[in-house]
C-alpha positions in Angstrom: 42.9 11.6 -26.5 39.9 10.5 -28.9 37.7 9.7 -25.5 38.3 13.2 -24.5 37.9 15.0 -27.2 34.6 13.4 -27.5 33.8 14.1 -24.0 35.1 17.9 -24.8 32.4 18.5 -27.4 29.9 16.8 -25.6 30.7 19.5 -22.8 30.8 22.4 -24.9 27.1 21.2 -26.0 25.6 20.6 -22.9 26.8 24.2 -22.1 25.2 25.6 -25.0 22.1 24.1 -24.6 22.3 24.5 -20.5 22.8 28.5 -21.7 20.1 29.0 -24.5 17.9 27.2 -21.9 18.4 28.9 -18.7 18.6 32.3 -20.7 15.1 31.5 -22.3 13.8 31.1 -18.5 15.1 33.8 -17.1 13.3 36.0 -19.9 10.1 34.4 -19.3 10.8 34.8 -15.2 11.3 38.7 -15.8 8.2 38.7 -18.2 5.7 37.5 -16.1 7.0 39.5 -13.2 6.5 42.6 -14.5 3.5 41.5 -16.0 1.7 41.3 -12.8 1.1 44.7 -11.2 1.3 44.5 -7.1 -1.4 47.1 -6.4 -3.8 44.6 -8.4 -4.3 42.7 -5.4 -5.1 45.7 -3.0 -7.2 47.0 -5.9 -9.7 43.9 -5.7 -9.7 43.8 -2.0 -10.8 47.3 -1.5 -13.4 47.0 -4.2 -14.1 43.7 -2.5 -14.5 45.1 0.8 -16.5 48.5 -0.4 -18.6 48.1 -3.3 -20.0 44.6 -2.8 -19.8 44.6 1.7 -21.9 41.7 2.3 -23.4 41.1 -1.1 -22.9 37.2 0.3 -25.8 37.5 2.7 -28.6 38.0 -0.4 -30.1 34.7 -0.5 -34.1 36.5 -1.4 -35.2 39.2 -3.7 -36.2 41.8 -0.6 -33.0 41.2 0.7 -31.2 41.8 -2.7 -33.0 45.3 -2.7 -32.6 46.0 0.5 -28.8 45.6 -0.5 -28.8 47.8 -3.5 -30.4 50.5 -1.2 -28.5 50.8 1.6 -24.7 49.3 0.7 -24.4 49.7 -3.4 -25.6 53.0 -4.1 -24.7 55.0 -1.4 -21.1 53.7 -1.9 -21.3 54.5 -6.0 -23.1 57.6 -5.7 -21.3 59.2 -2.7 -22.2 63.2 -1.8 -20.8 64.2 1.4 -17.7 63.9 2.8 -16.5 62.6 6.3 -16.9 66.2 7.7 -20.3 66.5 6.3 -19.2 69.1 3.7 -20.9 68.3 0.1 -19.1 66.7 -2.6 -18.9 68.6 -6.4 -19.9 66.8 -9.1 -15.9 64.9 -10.2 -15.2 63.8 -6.7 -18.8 62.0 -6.8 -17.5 60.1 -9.3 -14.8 58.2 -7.1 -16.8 55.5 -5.3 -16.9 55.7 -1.2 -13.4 55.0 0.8 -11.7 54.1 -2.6 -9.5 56.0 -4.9 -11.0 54.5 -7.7 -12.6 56.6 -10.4 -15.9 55.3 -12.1 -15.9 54.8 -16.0 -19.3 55.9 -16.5 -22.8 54.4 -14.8 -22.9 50.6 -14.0 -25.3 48.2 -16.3 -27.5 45.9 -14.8 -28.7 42.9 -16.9 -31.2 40.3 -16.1 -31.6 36.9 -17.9 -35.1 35.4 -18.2 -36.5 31.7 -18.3 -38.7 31.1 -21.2 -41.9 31.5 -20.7 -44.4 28.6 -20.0 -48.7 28.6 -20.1 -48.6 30.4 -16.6 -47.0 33.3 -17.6 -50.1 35.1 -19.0 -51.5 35.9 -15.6 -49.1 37.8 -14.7 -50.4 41.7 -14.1 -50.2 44.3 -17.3 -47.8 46.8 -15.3 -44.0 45.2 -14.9 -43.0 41.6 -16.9 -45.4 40.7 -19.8 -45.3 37.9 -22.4 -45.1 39.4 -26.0 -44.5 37.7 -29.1 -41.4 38.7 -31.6 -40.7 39.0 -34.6 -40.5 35.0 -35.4 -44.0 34.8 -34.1 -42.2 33.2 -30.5 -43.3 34.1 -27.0 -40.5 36.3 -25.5 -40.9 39.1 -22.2 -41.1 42.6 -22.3 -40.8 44.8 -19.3 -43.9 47.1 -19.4 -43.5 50.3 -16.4 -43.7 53.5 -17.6 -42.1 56.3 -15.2 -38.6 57.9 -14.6 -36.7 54.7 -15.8 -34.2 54.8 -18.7 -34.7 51.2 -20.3 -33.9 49.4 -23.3 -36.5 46.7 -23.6 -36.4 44.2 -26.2 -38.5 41.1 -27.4 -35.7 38.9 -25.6 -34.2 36.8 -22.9 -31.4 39.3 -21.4 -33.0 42.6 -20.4 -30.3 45.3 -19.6 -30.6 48.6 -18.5 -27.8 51.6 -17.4 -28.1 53.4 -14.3 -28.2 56.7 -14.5 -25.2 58.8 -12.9 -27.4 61.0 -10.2 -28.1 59.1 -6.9 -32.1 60.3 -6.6 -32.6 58.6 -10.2 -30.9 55.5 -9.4 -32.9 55.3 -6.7 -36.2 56.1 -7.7 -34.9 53.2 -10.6 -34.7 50.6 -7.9 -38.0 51.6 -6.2 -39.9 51.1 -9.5 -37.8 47.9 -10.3 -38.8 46.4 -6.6 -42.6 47.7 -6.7 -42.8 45.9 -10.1 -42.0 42.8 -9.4 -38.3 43.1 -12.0 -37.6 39.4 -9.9 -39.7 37.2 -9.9 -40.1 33.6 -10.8 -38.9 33.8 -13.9 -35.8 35.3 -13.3 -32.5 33.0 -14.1 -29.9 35.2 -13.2 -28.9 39.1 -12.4 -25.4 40.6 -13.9 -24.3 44.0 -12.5 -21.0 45.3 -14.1 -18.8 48.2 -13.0 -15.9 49.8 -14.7 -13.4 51.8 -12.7 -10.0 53.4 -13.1 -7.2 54.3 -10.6 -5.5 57.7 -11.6 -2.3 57.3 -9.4 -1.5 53.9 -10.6 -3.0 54.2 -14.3 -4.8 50.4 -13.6 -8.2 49.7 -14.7 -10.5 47.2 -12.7 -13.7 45.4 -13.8 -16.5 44.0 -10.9 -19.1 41.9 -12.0 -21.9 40.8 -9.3 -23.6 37.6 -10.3 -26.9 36.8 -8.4 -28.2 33.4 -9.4 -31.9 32.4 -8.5 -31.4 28.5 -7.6 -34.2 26.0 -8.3 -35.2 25.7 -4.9 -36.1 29.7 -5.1 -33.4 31.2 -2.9 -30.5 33.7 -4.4 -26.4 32.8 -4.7 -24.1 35.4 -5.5 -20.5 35.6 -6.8 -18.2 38.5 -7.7 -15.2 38.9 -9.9 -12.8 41.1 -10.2 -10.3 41.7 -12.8 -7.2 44.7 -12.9 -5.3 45.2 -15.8 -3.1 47.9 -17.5 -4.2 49.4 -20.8 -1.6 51.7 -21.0 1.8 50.5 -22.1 5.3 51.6 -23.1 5.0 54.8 -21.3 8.5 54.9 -19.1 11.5 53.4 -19.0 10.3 50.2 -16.7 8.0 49.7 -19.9 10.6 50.3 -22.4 12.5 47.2 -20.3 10.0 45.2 -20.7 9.7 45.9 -24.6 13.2 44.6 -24.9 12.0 41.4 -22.8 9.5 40.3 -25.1 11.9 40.9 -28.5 14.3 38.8 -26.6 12.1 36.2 -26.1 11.2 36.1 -29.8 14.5 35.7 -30.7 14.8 32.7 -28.4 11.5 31.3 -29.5 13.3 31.4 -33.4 16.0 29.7 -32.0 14.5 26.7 -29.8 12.2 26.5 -33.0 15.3 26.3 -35.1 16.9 23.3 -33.1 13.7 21.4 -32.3 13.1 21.5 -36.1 16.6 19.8 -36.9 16.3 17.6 -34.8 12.8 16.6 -35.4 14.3 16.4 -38.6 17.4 14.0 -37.8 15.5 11.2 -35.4 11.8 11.6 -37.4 9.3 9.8 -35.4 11.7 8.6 -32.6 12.3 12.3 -31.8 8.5 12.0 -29.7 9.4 8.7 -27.9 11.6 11.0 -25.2 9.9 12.7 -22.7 12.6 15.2 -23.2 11.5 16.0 -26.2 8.4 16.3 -25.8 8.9 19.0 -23.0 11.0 21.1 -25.6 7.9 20.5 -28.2 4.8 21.6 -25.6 7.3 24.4 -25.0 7.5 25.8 -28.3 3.9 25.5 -28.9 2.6 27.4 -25.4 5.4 30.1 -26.3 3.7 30.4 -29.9 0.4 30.4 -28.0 1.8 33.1 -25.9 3.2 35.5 -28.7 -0.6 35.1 -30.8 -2.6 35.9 -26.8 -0.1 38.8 -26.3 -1.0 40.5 -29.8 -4.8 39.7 -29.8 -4.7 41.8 -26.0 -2.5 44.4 -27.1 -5.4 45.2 -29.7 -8.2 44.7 -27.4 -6.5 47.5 -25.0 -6.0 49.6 -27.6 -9.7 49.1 -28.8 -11.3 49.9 -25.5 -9.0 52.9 -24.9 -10.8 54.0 -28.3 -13.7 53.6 -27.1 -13.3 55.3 -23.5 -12.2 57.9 -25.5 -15.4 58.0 -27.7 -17.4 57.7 -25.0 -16.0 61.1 -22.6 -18.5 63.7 -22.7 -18.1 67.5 -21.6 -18.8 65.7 -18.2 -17.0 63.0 -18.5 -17.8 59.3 -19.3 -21.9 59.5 -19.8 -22.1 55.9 -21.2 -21.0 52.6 -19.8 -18.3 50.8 -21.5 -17.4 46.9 -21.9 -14.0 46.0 -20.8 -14.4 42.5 -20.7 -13.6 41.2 -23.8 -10.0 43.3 -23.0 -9.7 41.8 -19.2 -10.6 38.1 -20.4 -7.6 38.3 -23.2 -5.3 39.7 -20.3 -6.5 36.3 -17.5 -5.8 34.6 -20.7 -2.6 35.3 -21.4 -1.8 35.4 -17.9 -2.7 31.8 -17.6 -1.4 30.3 -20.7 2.4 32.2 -19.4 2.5 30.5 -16.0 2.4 27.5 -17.7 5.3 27.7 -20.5 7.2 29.2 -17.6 6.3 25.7 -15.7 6.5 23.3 -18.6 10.6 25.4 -19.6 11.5 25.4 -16.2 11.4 21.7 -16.0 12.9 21.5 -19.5 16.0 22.7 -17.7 16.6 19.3 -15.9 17.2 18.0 -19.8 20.6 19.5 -19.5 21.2 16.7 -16.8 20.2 14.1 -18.4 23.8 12.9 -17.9 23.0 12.1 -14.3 22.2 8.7 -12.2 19.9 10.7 -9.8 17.6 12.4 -13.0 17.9 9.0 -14.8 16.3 7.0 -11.6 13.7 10.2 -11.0 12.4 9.3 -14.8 12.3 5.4 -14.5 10.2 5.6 -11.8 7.0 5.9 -13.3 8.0 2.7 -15.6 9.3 0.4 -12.2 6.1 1.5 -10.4 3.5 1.3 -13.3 2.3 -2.1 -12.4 1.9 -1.7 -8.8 -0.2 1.7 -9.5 -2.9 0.5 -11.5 -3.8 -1.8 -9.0 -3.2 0.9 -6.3 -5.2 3.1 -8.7 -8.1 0.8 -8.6 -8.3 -0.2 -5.4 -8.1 3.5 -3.8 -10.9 4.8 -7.0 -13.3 1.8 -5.9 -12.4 3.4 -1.9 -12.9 6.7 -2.6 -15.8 6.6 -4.6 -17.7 4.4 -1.6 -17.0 6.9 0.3 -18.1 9.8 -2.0 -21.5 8.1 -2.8 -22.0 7.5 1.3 -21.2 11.1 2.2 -22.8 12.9 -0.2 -26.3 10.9 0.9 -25.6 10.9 4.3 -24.4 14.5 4.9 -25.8 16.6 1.8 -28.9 18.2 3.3 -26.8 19.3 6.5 -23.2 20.3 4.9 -22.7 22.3 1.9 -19.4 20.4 1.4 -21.6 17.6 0.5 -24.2 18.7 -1.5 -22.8 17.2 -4.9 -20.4 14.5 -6.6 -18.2 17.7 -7.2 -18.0 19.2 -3.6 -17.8 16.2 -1.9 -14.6 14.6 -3.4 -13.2 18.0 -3.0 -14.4 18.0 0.6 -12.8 13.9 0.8 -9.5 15.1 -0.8 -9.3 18.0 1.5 -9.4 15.2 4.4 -7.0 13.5 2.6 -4.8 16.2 2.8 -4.9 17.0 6.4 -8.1 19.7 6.5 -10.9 17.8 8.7 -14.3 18.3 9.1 -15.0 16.4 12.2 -17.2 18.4 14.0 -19.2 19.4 11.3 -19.8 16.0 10.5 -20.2 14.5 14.0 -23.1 17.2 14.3 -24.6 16.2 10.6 -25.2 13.0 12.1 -24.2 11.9 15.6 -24.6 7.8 14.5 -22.9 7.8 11.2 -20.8 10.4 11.4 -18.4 9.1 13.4 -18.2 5.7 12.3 -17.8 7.5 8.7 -14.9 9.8 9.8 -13.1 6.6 11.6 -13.5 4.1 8.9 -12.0 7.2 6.2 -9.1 7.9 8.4 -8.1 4.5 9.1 -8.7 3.6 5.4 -7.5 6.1 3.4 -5.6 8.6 5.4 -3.8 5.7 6.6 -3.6 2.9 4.9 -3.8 4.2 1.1 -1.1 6.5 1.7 1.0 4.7 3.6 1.1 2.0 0.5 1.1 4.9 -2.0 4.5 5.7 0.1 5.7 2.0 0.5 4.9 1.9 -3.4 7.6 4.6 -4.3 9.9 3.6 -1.5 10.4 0.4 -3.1 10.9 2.2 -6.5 13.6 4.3 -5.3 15.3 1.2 -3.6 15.0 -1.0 -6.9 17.7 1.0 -8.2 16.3 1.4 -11.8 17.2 4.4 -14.1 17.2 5.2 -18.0 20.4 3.4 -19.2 20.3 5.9 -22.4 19.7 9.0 -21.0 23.3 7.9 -17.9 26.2 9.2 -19.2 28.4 9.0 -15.7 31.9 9.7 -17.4 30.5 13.0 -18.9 29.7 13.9 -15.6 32.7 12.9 -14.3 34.7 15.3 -16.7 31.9 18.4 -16.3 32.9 18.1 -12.5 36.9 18.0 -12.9 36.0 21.0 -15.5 34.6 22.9 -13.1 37.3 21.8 -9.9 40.1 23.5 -12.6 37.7 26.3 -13.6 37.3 27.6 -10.3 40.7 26.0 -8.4 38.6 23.4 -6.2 40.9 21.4 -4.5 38.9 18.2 -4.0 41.2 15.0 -2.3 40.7 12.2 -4.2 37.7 10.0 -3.1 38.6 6.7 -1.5 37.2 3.6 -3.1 33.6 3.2 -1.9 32.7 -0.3 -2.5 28.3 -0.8 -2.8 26.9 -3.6 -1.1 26.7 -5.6 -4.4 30.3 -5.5 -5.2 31.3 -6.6 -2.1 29.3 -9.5 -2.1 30.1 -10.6 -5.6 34.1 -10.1 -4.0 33.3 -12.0 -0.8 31.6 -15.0 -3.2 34.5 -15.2 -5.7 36.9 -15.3 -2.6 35.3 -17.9 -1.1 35.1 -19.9 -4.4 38.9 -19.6 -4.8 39.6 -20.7 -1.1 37.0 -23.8 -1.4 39.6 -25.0 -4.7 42.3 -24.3 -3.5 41.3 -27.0 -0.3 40.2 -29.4 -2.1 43.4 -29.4 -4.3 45.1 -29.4 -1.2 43.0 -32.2 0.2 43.3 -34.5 -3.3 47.5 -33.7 -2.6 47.2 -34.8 0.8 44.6 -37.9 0.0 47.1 -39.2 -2.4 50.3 -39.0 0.0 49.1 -40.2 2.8 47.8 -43.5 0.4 51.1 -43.6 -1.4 53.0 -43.1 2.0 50.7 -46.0 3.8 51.4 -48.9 1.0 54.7 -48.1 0.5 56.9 -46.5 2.5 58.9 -49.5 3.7 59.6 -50.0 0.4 60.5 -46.4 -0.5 62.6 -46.3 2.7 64.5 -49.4 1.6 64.7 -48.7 -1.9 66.3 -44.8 -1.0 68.9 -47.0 1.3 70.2 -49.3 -1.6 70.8 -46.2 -3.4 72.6 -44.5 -0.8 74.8 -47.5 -0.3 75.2 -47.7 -4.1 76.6 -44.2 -3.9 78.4 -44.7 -1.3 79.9 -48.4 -3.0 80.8 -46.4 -5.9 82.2 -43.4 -4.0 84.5 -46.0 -2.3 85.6 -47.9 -5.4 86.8 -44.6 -7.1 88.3 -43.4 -3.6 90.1 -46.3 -3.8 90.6 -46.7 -7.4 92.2 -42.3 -6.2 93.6 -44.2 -3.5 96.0 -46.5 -5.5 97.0 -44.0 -8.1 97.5 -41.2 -5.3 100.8 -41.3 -2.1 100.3 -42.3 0.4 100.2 -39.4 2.1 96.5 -38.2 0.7 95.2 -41.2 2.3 93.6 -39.3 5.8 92.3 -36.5 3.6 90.6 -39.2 1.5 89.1 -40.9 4.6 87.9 -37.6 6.1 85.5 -36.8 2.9 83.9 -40.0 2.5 82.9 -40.1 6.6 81.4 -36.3 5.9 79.7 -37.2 2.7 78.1 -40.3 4.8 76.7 -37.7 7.8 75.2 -35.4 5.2 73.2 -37.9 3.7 72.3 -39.0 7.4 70.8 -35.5 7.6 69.0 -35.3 4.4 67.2 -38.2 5.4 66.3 -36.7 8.6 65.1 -33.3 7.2 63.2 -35.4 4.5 61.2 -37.8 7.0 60.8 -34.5 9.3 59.0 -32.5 6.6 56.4 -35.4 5.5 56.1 -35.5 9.1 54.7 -32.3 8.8 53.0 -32.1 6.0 51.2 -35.3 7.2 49.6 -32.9 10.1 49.5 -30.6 8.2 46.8 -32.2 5.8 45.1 -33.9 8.5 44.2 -30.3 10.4 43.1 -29.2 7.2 40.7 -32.6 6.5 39.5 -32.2 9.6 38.3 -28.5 9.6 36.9 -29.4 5.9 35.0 -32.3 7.4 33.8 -29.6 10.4 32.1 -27.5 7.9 30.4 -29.9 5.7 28.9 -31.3 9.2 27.7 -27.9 9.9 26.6 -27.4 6.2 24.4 -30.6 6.2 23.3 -29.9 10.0 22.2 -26.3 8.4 20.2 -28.3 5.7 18.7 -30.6 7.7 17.4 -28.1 10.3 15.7 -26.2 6.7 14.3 -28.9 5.5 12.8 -29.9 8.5 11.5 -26.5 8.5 9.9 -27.1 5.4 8.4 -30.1 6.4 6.7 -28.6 9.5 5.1 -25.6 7.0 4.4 -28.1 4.6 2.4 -30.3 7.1 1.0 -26.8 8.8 -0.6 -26.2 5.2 -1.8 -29.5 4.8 -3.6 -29.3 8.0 -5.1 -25.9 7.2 -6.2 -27.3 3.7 -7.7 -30.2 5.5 -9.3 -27.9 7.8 -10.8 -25.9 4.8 -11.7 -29.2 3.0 -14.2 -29.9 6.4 -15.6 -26.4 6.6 -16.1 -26.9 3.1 -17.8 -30.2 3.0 -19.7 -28.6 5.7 -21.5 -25.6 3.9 -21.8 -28.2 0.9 -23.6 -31.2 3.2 -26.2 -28.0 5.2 -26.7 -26.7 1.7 -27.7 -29.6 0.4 -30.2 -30.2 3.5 -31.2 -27.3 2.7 -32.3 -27.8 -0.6 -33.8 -31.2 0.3 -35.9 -30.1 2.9 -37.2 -27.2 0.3 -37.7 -29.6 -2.2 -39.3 -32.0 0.3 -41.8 -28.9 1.1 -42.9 -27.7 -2.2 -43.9 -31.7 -2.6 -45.8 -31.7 0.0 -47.6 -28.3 -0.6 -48.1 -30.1 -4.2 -49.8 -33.3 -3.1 -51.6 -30.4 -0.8 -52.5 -29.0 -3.6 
């Protein structure tokens, strides 16, 4: 009763923590589903596929223009529709084949390398070196004309088109007859700020074109969709109660962490356990500070939207960044609580064999991985170096450390390059791709594999964290819970058991022979020396008995009539044929016995034969290996001696040179 009213509480806590645990979860599964809007997605791609349509075929300025000219400003400034009827001036504000509306004019921003000696020629209209207030050499863009700009003594130029489609063009034809990139130019930023009525979402687009060293342009884009407002409607109202529900579980988890951080002091971090529930309660605290740092920034820049709407709407551009960062933020630190508390569930089977063995497998295969670890580093990184010298000017996979292990780990993985590289170089290439399959596709992985295989099959686990009768009793719980019905299991008997069975069953039968055999030794010696003896010494007692059985017949005889006198005669001649068949049942069993014993010598002697002929057939085994090794380090010794006695006439004959070039000399 003690055992299971242990086991009971143990139960009831498992359950409680299993509960608190799996509710927690579920909370943060419903938070960061309705955190994620699905239109985002179809947002980005239609902005992807509109606004910037091939912005990743600009790799020169005039191309960059040509760009801006006839994709990006026709599709932000739009005036006609489909039909050819004109646009008025609110549905210009929706950018081409999209139901997005614009938040203002974009900004375009350019970022400047210093200026070096050279710089001075450059002509007076367009970029000119000027000096600032700290008496160091900055630009200044110097065009006069239609052009709104802001130009200060600085590095990062930026500039907001205006909202008309002829002034943004005749912008972008001054820029380009101006020279506004040129050799000087690091980068170009061009930022966007839309809003979708229907679904209340607000997107960000930044366009990023990079001037490489080499002179040619790179571009990038980002998008980012987010929702500023929040707890309008019911759904949001749901998701209030969410997040209070999951600061009530974050109070709790921190309660019970904290007393038991308390109880086990520094062994509390020396289970992994543990440490799960601790990283947990520090992302969830990381989590609750993101959430109210981007609940102010959306409430900031709808302040500022509002500020900035004009009798014609939004005149100005503003800066959602700041607010859109926050939200990737927070939308990146949540995925991973969710991950780290979702394993933190498997805590609550500690209890079992299987979870035990999945966490001592890192400790049973720790020494075969660091040599695994070195060996495939030293692999890989042969092959990164090769690649990237061999195949970076052809392949852009290769064209540094970075790409090309991504590009190797890729082929790892199963995603080939084959006839990109076979076309890089048609010598290399394919002894490079045949040497990386067969080295590390195949046989890296296939000893990574062998490595955990062996692991599994050790049979190690955490002996602390096993608790097989708790199991036991949560299962038979659950069968009466529910009514499962579950026959009981028949004994299943592991390898190991029945061997260590099998063993101690043959020990037992080996004494229990050689008892036997000592029994049977010694009888058949005592019978052998004296059984004459023994069978005349058992006669002389029989005819002692039968002496005296006569003498006190007789002595009966005298006192009794003469009548008793057959009777008398009649038990003496039986008594004298029983002992007649005693003796015969006695010689008849040592008989027995006898053949008994020497069956049973026999089949002993039979399997020490085969014992020793087993032994003798090993050990000549043994000697065969051991003379095979002899020879081979005999061989060795020769080839040895060898190198030694050439490398030595080597060094003779060069010393027998340089004294001949001396007395030359």
């Amino acid at each position: 009763m003690k055992v299971k009213n242990q086991q009971r509480r143990k139960f009831f806590f498992v359950m409680k923590e299993y509960v608190l645990l799996f509710l927690f979860v579920v909370v943060l599964f419903f938070i960061s589903h309705h955190d994620k809007d699905p239109f985002a997605f179809n947002a980005s791609q239609t902005l992807h596929e509109t606004v910037l349509e091939d912005h990743d075929s600009i790799t020169t300025a005039d191309e960059f223009w040509t760009w801006t000219e006839e994709i990006l400003l026709p599709v932000l400034y739009p005036s006609f529709w489909y039909n050819g009827w004109k646009m008025k001036y609110l549905d210009r504000q929706f950018p081409l084949y999209t139901e997005a509306f614009r938040i203002g004019p974009p900004r375009l921003t350019q970022f400047r390398k210093a200026p070096d000696d050279m710089a001075t020629d450059l002509p007076e209209n367009g970029w000119m070196v000027a000096t600032g207030d700290g008496k160091s050499a900055c630009w200044k863009f110097n065009v006069s004309g239609v052009m709104s700009y802001n130009s200060g003594c600085s590095a990062e130029h930026s500039m907001e088109l205006p909202t008309l489609l002829g002034l943004a063009t005749a912008i972008f034809s001054d820029l380009r007859d101006n020279q506004w990139i040129d050799k000087y130019t690091d980068y170009l930023v061009l930022d966007l700020s839309l809003y979708y009525p229907a679904q209340k979402l607000f997107s960000s687009l930044r366009l990023t074109v990079k001037q490489e060293d080499v002179g040619h342009l790179s571009t990038s884009a980002s998008f980012a969709t987010h929702r500023l407002f929040q707890y309008e409607n019911d759904s949001d109202m749901v998701t209030l109660f969410s997040y209070i529900l999951f600061m009530l579980f974050f109070l709790v988890n921190i309660i019970k962490e904290a007393t038991t951080m308390k109880k086990e002091g520094r062994k509390f971090f020396s289970s992994m356990w543990n440490i799960f529930a601790f990283t947990s309660i520090i992302g969830s605290a990381a989590v609750i500070g993101i959430f109210g740092i981007r609940y102010h920034s959306a409430s900031a820049a709808l302040a500022k939207l509002v500020e900035a709407t004009g009798e014609l709407g939004i005149d100005r551009f503003v800066n959602l960044s700041s607010t859109f960062w926050w939200d990737e933020v927070f939308k990146t630190v949540l995925p991973i609580v969710l991950f780290i508390s979702t394993l933190t569930l498997l805590r609550v089977f500690r209890f079992s064999k299987t979870i035990a063995s999945f966490i001592a497998l890192p400790g049973a295969m720790k020494n075969d991985l660091v040599g695994f670890s070195i060996i495939s580093a030293i692999a890989f990184m042969a092959f990164s170096c090769s690649g990237m010298l061999v195949f970076g000017t052809h392949m852009k996979a290769y064209t540094n450390v970075l790409h090309t292990n991504f590009a190797l780990f890729e082929m790892l993985l199963g995603r080939f390059f084959a006839e990109e590289i076979l076309e890089s170089n048609r010598y290399i290439g394919p002894i490079f791709f045949t040497f990386f399959m067969i080295l590390i596709f195949i046989l890296l992985v296939n000893f990574l594999v062998t490595i955990i295989c062996d692991a599994i099959a050790s049979g190690v686990y955490v002996a602390d964290e096993h608790d097989q009768e708790l199991a036991d009793y949560i299962w038979r719980s659950f069968q009466g819970v529910f009514g499962i019905h579950v026959p009981p299991p028949k004994d299943v008997i592991s390898d190991e058991m029945k061997e260590t069975k099998l063993n101690t069953t043959f020990e037992m039968i080996a004494e229990s022979l050689n008892e036997t055999l000592d029994v049977t030794s010694s009888l058949l010696e005592h019978n052998s020396i004296d059984e004459p003896s023994l069978t005349i010494h058992d006669n002389a007692i029989a005819q002692r008995q039968i002496t005296k059985q006569s003498h006190e017949v007789k002595c009966e005889f005298d006192a009794m009539l003469p009548s008793t006198s057959s009777a008398i005669g009649q038990q003496v001649e039986n008594l004298l044929k029983a002992h007649e068949e005693d003796t015969a049942r006695y010689e008849e069993v040592q008989n027995k016995s006898r053949r008994r014993a020497e069956a049973m010598l026999k089949r002993k002697l039979a399997e020490k034969r085969e014992k020793t002929q087993t032994m003798v057939h090993h050990a000549q085994e043994m000697m065969e290996q051991h003379a095979a090794y002899e020879e081979r380090l005999d061989q060795q010794q020769r080839m040895n001696r060898r190198l030694f006695q050439s490398k030595l006439r080597q060094k003779m004959a060069l010393r027998g040179l340089q004294k001949r070039d001396d007395q030359k000399q």
